[in-house]
SETIPA-665400 format. One record per residue (C-alpha): z, y, x; residue in one letter. Coordinates in pm, whole numbers, padded with zeros to 5 digits, always signed. Each point is the difference from the previous one (the first is absolute). Layout:
N
ZYXA/...
END
This chain:
58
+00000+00000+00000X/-00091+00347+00124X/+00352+00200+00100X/-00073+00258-00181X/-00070-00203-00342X/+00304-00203+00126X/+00194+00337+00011X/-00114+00108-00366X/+00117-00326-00141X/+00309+00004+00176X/+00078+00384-00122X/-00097-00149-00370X/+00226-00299-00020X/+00313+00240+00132X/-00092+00228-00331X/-00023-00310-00162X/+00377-00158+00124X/+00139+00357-00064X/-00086+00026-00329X/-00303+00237+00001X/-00284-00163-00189X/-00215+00314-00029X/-00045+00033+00391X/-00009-00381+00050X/-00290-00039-00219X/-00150+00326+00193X/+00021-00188+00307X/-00098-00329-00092X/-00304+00135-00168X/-00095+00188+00334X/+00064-00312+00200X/-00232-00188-00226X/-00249+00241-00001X/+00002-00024+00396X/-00036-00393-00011X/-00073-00164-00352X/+00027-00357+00220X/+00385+00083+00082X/+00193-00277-00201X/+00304+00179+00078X/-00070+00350-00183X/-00147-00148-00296X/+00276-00248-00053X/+00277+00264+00004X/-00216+00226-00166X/-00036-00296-00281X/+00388-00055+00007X/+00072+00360-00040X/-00239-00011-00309X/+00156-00306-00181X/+00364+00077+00117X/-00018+00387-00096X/-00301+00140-00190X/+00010-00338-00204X/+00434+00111-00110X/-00170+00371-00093X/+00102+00154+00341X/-00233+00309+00125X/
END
């Protein structure tokens, strides 16, 4: 994985452990955008979906 993708999706899970869905999904989108083929971005990017969008959240 490129470092700086790796970076993006490291900065977007913190959001995500923290609490702050908005800029976690920012973040994760970006990252995806970067690298579509990253398993790791859209997995968390899918668990953020179904854990928090799918409970109303953001």
């Amino acid at each position: 994985m490129d470092k700086g993708l790796e970076t993006i999706v490291e900065k977007g899970l913190k959001f995500l452990n923290n609490g702050d869905y908005e800029k976690a999904l920012i973040d994760l989108d970006k990252s995806i955008k970067l690298d579509s083929s990253d398993w790791r971005a859209v997995s968390f990017r899918n668990k953020y979906i179904s854990l928090f969008k799918g409970n109303g959240c953001c």
